[in-house]
C-alpha positions in Angstrom: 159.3 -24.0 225.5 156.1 -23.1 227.6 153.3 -24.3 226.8 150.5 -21.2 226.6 147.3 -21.6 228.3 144.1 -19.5 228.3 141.9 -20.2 231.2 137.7 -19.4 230.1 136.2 -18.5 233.5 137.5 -16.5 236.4 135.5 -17.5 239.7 136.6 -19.5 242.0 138.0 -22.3 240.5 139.2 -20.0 237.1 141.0 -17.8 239.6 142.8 -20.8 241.1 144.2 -22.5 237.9 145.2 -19.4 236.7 147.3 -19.1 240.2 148.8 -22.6 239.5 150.0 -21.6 235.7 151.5 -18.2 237.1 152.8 -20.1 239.9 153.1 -23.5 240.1 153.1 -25.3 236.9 156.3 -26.2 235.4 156.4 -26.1 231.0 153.4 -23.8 230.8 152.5 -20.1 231.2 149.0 -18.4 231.3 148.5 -16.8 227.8 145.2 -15.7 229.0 141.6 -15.5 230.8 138.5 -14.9 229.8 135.3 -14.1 231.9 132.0 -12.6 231.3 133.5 -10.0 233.9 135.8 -8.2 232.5 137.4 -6.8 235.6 137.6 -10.4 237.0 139.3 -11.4 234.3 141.9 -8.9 234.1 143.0 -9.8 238.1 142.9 -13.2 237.3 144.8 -12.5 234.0 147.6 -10.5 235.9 149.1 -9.4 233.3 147.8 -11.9 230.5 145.6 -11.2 227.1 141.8 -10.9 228.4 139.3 -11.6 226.1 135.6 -11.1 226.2 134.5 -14.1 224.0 135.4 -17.3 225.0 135.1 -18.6 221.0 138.2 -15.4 220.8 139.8 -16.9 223.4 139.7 -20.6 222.1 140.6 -18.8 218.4 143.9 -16.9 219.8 146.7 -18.3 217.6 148.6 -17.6 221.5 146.6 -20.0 223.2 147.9 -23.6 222.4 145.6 -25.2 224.9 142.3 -24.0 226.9 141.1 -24.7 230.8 136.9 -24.6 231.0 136.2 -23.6 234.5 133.1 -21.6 233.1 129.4 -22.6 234.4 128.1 -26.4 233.9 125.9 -25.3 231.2 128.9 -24.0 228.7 131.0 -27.0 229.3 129.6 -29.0 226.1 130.2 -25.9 223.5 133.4 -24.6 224.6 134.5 -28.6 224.5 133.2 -28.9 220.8 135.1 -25.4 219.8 138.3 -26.7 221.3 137.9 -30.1 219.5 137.0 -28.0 216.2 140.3 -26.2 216.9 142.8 -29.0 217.7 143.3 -27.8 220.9 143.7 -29.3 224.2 141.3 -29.2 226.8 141.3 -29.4 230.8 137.7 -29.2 231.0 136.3 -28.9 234.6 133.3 -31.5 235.9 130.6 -32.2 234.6 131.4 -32.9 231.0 127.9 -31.1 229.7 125.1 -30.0 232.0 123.3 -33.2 230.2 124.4 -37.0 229.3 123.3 -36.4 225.7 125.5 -33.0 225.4 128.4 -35.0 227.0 127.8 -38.0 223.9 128.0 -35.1 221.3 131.4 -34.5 222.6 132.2 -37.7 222.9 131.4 -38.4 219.1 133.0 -35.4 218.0 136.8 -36.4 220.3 136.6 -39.9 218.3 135.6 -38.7 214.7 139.3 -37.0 215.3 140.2 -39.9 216.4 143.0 -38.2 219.3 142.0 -37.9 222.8 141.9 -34.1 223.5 139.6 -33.9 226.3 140.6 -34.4 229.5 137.9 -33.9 232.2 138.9 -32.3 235.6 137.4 -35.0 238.0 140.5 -34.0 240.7 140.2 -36.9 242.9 142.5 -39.1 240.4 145.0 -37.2 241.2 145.1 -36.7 245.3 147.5 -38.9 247.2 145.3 -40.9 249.8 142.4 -42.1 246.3 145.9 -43.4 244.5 147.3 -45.0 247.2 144.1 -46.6 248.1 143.8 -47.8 244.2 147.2 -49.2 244.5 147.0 -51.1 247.7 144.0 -52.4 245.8 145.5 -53.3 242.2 148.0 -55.3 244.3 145.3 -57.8 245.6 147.5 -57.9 248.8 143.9 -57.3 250.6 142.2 -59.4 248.0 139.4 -58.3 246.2 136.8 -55.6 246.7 133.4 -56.3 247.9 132.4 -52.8 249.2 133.1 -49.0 248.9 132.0 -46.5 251.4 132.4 -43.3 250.5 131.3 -40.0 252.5 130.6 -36.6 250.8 130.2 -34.0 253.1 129.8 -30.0 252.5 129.0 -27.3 255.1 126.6 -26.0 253.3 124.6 -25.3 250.0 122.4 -22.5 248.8 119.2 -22.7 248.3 119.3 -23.0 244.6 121.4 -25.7 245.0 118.5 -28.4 245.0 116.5 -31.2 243.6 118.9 -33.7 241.6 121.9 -31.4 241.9 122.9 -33.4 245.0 123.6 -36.0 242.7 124.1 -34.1 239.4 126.5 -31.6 240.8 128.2 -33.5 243.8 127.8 -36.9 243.5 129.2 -37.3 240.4 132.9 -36.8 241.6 131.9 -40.3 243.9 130.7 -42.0 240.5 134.0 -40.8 239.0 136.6 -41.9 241.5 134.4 -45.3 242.1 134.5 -46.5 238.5 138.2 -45.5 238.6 138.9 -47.2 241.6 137.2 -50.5 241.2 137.3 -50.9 237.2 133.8 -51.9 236.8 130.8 -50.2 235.4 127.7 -49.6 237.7 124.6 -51.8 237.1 121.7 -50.8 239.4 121.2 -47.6 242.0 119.1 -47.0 244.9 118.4 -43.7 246.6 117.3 -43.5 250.3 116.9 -40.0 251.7 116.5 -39.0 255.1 113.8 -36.6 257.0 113.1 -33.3 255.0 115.2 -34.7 252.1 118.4 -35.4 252.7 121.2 -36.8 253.8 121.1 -38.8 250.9 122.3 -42.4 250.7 122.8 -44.1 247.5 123.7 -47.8 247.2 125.0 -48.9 243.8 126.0 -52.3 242.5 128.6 -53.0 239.8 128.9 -55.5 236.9 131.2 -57.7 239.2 128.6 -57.7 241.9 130.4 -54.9 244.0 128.2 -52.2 246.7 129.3 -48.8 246.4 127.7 -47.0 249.4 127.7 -43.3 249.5 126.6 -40.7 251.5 125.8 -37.4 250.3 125.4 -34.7 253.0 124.9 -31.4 251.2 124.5 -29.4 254.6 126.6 -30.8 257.2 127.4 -27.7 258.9 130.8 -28.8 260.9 133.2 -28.2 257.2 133.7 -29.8 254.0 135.1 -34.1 254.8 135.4 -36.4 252.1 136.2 -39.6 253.1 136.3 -43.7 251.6 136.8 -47.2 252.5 137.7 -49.8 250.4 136.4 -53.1 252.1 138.3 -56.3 250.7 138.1 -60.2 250.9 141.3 -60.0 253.0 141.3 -56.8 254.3 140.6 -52.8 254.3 141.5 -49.5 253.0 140.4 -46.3 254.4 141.1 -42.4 254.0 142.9 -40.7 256.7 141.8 -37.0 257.2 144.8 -35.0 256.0 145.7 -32.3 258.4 149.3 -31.2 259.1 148.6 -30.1 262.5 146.5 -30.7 265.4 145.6 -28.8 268.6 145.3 -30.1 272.1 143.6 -27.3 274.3 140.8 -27.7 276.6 140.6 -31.4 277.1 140.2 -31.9 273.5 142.6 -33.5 270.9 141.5 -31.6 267.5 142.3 -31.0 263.7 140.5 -28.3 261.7 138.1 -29.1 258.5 138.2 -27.0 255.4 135.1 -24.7 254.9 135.3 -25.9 251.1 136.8 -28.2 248.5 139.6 -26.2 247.3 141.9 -26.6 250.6 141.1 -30.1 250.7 142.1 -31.3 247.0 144.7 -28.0 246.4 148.0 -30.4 245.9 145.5 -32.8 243.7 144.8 -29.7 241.5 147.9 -29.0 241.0 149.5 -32.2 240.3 146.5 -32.7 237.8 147.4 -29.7 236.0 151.2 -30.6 235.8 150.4 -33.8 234.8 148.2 -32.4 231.8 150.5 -30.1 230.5 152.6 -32.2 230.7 150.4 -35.0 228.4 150.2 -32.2 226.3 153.7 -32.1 225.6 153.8 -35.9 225.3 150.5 -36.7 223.5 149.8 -39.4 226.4 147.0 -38.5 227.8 146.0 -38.9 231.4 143.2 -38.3 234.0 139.5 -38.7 233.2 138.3 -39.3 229.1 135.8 -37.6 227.7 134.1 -41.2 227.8 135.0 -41.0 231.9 133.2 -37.8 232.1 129.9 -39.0 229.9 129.5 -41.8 232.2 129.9 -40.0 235.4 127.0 -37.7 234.1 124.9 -40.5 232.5 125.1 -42.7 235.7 124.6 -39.3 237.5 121.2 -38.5 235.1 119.7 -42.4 236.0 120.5 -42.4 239.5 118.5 -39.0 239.5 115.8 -41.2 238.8 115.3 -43.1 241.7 115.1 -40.0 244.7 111.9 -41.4 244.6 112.9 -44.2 246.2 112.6 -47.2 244.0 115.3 -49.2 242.1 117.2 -48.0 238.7 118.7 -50.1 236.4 121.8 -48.4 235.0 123.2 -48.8 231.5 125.6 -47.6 229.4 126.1 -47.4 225.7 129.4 -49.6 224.6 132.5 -47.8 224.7 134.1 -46.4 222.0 136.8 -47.7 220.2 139.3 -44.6 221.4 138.8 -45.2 225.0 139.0 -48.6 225.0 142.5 -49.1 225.7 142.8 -46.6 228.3 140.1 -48.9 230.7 
């Protein structure tokens, strides 16, 4: 048995999970899309149902379980139908376009008291962020001290602006460092540079850890995410992956991609085998619904500070049905 998925959204990240369930995903099959464009839909569809309304979509006694890779702002609703529906959901970042939206979301996954939410913060998933989290649960290299991370992106358009740095982009570095280190952040400072950015955001956790991060919304050169993992007795840090490089004119070189989807591509598909595959097994894995609410909370407070001054961060204590998965 397959398991049948209907995908709500068809842009750019739509269009590519509904690649990986034609293509690439073992134990599942695209049921069907959904997009406010119905002629985007039906190429992404390829064949599958295409609905119009994503509630229809969510209602389709075909659809067993339901992918949101619709805009930030529908992320909360089309959550809460798929929870009022008992069905599965691989819900792309943010959880809600605000931390209260995420909460409701949150409180309605634990009044059913089953994890059904699984938010689609990727970088759990990519090879070099697990291996650095392993190196790092062995406490061969001791314990951390400091995280550097790097977030880098050609470009952005000019809507893209004012906390959405942080709202938007940052929130995958909130993510992946609360995964990585275990702890919860505690304070946030935000230091921009001329005309408003780079931005550089140093954090401190509840076990006295600095998470440094850069977030460089228009570096021009390509899309680089990088991170180091600084220890008592020792380091960990990214490599660039590349599977070539060119020597020609003088110059040793590798190529960046121009956008995220290259650069995470095998974490996005092992992130959506690994779901349907929880699915299947009712384990769940990846980010929580409580994962994704605090990404976007921390995200909210941090927000706070671009004027420069100190925020205290806090969190409301965690629910019972996420405890265990800490």
């Amino acid at each position: 048995m397959s398991l049948a998925v209907g995908i709500i959204g068809a842009g750019v990240m739509g269009a590519f999970h509904a690649r990986l369930l034609r293509e690439g995903t073992g134990h599942a099959r695209l049921a069907a899309v959904c997009d406010t464009d119905p002629q985007r839909a039906a190429q992404a569809a390829e064949g599958a149902r295409v609905h119009s309304d994503p509630l229809a979509l969510i209602a389709d006694p075909q659809v067993e379980a339901v992918v949101v890779a619709s805009p930030d702002a529908t992320h909360a609703p089309l959550a809460l139908a798929c929870l009022a529906a008992g069905k599965p959901v691989l819900l792309e970042k943010p959880i809600a376009a605000t931390a209260a939206e995420g909460w409701r979301v949150l409180e309605a996954e634990a009044a059913r008291g089953r994890r059904l939410v699984t938010v689609g913060y990727m970088r759990r998933f990519d090879a070099a962020y697990l291996e650095m989290k392993s190196v790092a649960d062995t406490g061969d290299i001791g314990t951390p001290v400091l995280l550097h991370n790097v977030h880098r992106n050609p470009s952005a358009p000019d809507w893209f602006a004012g906390p959405m740095p942080i709202t938007n982009s940052f929130v995958h570095e909130i993510d992946v460092s609360r995964w990585l280190l275990g702890s919860e952040m505690v304070a946030a400072r935000v230091h921009a540079g001329p005309g408003g950015e780079p931005l550089l955001i140093a954090l401190t956790t509840d076990r006295g850890e600095l998470v440094s991060t850069e977030v460089n919304i228009n570096a021009r050169y390509g899309y680089h995410v990088h991170a180091e993992l600084v220890c008592r007795e020792g380091t960990i840090s990214m490599a660039q992956p590349e599977l070539t490089a060119v020597n020609s004119a003088l110059r040793h070189a590798s190529a960046y991609p121009d956008n995220w989807v290259p650069r995470f591509a095998q974490a996005y598909r092992d992130q959506m085998q690994a779901w349907v595959r929880s699915v299947s097994s009712g384990i769940p894995v990846g980010a929580s619904a409580w994962d994704g609410y605090c990404a976007t909370a921390v995200a909210e407070q941090v927000a706070q500070g671009l004027d420069g001054c100190e925020v205290q961060v806090t969190l409301p204590p965690i629910p019972a049905l996420y405890e265990a998965a800490r």
